[in-house]
C-alpha positions in Angstrom: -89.5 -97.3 89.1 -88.6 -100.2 91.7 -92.3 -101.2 91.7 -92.2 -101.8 88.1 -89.2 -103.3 87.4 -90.1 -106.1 90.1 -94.0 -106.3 88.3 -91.7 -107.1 85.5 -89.9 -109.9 87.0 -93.0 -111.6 88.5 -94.3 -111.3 84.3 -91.6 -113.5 83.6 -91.8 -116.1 86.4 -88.9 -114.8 88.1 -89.5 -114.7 92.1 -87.2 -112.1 94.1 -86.0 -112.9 98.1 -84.5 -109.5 99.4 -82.3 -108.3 96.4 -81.3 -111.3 94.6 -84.1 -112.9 91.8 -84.8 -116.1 92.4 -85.6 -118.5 89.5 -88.5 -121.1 89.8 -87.0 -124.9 89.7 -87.4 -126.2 85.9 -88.4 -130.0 86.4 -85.5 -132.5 84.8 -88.2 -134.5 82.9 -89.0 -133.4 79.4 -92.4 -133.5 79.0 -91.9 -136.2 76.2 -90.5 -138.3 79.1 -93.4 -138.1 81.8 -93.9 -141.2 83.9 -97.0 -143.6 82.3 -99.6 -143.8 85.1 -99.9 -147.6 86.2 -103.4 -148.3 83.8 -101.7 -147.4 80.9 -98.6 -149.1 81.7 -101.0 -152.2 81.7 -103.7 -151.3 78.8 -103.6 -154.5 76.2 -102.9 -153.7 73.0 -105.8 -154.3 70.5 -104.5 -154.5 67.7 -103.5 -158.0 67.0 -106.9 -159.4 68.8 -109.0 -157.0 66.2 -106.7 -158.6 63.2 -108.1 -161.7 64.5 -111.6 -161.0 64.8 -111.3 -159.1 61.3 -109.8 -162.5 59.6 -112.0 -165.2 61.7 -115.3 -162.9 59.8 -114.2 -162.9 56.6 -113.4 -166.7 57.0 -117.2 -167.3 58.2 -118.5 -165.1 55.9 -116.6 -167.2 52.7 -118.0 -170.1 54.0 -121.2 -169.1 53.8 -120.8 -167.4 50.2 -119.6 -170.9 49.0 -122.3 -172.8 51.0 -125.0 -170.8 49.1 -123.3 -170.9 45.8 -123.2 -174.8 46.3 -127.1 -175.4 47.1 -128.2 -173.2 44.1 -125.9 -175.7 42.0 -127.1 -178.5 43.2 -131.1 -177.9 43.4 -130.7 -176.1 39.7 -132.9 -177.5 37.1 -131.2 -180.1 35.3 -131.8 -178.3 32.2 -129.6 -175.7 33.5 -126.2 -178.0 33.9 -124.5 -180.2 31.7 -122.5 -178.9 28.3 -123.8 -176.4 25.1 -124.1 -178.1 22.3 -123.7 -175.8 19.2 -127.1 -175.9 17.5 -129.2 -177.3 19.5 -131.4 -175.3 22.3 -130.9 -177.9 25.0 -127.2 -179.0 27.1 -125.5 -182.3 27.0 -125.5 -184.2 30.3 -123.2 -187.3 31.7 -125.4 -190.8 30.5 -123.9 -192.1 33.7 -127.2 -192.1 36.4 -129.2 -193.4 32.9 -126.7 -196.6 31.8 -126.6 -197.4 35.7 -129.9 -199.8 34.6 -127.5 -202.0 32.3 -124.1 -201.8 34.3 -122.6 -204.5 35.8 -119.8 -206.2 36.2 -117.6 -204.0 34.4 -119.6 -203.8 31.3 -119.6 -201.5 29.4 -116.6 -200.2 30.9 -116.6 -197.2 32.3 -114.8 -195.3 29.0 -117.5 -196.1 26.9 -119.8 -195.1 29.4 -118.2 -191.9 30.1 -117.9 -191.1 25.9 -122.1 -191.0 26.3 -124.0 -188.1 27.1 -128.1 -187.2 27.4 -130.2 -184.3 26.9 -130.5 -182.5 29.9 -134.0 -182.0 29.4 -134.4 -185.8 28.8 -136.2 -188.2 31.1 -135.0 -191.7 31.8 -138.2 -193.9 30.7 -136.7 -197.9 31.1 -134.4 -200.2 29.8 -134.0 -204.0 28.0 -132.0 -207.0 27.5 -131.2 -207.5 24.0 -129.0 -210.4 23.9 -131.3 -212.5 26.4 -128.9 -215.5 27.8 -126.4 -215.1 24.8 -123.4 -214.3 26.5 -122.4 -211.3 24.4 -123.5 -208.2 25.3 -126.2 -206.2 24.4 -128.4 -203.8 26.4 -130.6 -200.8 25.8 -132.2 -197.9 27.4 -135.1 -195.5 26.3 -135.5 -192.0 27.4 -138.0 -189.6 26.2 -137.0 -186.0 25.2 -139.2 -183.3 24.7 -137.7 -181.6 21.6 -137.8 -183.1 17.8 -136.6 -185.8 16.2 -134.4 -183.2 14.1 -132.8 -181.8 16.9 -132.2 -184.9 18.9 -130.4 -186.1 16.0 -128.4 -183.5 15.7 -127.8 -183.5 19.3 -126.6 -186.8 19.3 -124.6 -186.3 16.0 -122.4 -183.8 17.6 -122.1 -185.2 20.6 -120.7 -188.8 19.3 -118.3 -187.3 17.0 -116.6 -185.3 19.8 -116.5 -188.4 22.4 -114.6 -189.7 19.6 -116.8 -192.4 18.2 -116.0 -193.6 15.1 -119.4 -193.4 13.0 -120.5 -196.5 11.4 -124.2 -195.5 9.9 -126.0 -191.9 10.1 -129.7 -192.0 8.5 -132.5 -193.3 8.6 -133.9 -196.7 8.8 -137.5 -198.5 9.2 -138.3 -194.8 9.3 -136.8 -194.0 12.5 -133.2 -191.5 12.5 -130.5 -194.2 13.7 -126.8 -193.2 14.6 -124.3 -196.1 15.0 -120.7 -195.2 16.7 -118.0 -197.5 17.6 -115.0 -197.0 19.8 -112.0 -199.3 21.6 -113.3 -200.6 25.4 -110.7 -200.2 28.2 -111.4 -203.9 28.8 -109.9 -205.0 24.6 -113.4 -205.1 23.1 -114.6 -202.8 20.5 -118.1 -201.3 21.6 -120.6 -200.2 19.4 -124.2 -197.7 20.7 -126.7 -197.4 18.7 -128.9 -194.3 18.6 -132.8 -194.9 17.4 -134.5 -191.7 17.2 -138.6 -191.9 17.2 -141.1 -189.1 17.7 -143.9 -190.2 19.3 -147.5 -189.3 18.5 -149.0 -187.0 20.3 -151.9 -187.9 22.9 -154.4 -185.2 21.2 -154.8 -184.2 17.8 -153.4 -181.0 17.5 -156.9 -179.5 16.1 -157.6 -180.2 20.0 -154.6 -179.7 21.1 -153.7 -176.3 20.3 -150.6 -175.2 18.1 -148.2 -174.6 21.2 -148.1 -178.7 21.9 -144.6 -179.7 22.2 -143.0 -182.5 20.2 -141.6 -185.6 21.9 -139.4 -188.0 20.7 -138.0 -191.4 22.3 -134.7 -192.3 22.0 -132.9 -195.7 22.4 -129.6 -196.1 23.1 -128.2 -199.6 22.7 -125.0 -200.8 23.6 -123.1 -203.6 22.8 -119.9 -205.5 21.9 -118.8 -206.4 18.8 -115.2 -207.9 18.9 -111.9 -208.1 19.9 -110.5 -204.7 19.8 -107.1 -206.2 18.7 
């Protein structure tokens, strides 16, 4: 009986010295409250530096994104930019780069030059002096667009009476499509452009040619003042 009652005790963790149990020591610390060894005490946090790193990545990799985004925009086909223009199967495009060849000092201003737009498909072919020494002005360029005569001058019907020119002649004359707008200058004068529409005969017959030859027409745009605006 003695012999099991003390195996009992020792299956409990209770020790026995002569007669009297003895209870093992119970440490103080709570085992939620152990002492940190010294590397851990010392460990840097990661956190933060991986936010960092995380931010720093995405910021490279937007970059890039908009890098690649920008040379497909600017080595596109001119074709490809510039404005719709309801009707017609080609985009408008600024005239600016083309009416560089008659610009200077200040004329035509730059509104009137901004109101003017170009196929995008249209290639800049050379440019004249109109008014010679008189001191009025009066310039032109010529393009060449490879579309028809119809369509240019539809182009170029829409696209003056949304720049806000005032038209002042819309048919045909000496057998050519002509447009005439006018509109006030920034600089007090009134400023007329002249659209002359032309298709151009094509190199080869079209017996030789083939029925897929495309039609080509020459535009000239002329520009010049034509009074006080007052």
């Amino acid at each position: 009986m003695l012999r099991s009652r003390i195996a009992g005790r020792h299956a409990i963790g209770v020790h026995t010295a002569g007669n009297y149990p003895v209870r093992s020591p119970v440490s103080t610390v709570s085992a939620s409250r152990q002492p940190v060894s010294a590397s851990r005490q010392h460990r840097p946090s990661l956190g933060p530096a991986v936010i960092v790193l995380v931010i720093a990545v995405v910021i490279m990799l937007s970059g890039a994104v908009v890098a690649i985004l920008g040379s497909n925009s600017a080595h596109a086909p001119a074709a490809q930019l510039g404005t719709k223009v309801p009707g017609v199967p080609f985009r408008a495009i600024p005239a600016q780069a083309d009416l560089e060849h008659i610009t200077s000092g200040g004329e035509p201003p730059a509104d009137v030059v901004k109101a003017l737009t170009v196929p995008s498909i249209s290639r800049y072919v050379g440019d004249s002096n109109q008014a010679g020494d008189l001191d009025q002005y009066e310039e032109s360029v010529t393009i060449s667009v490879p579309a028809t005569t119809t369509l240019v001058d539809d182009f170029y019907r829409r696209e003056l009476s949304g720049a806000q020119w005032s038209m002042q002649f819309d048919g045909s004359a000496g057998g050519h499509l002509e447009l005439i707008g006018q509109r006030n200058g920034s600089d007090g004068y009134q400023w007329r452009v002249a659209i002359v529409v032309t298709s151009v005969n094509p190199t080869l017959s079209p017996a030789l040619a083939g029925s897929n030859q495309t039609s080509t027409s020459s535009v000239v745009m002329t520009l010049y003042q034509v009074g006080d605006a007052s």
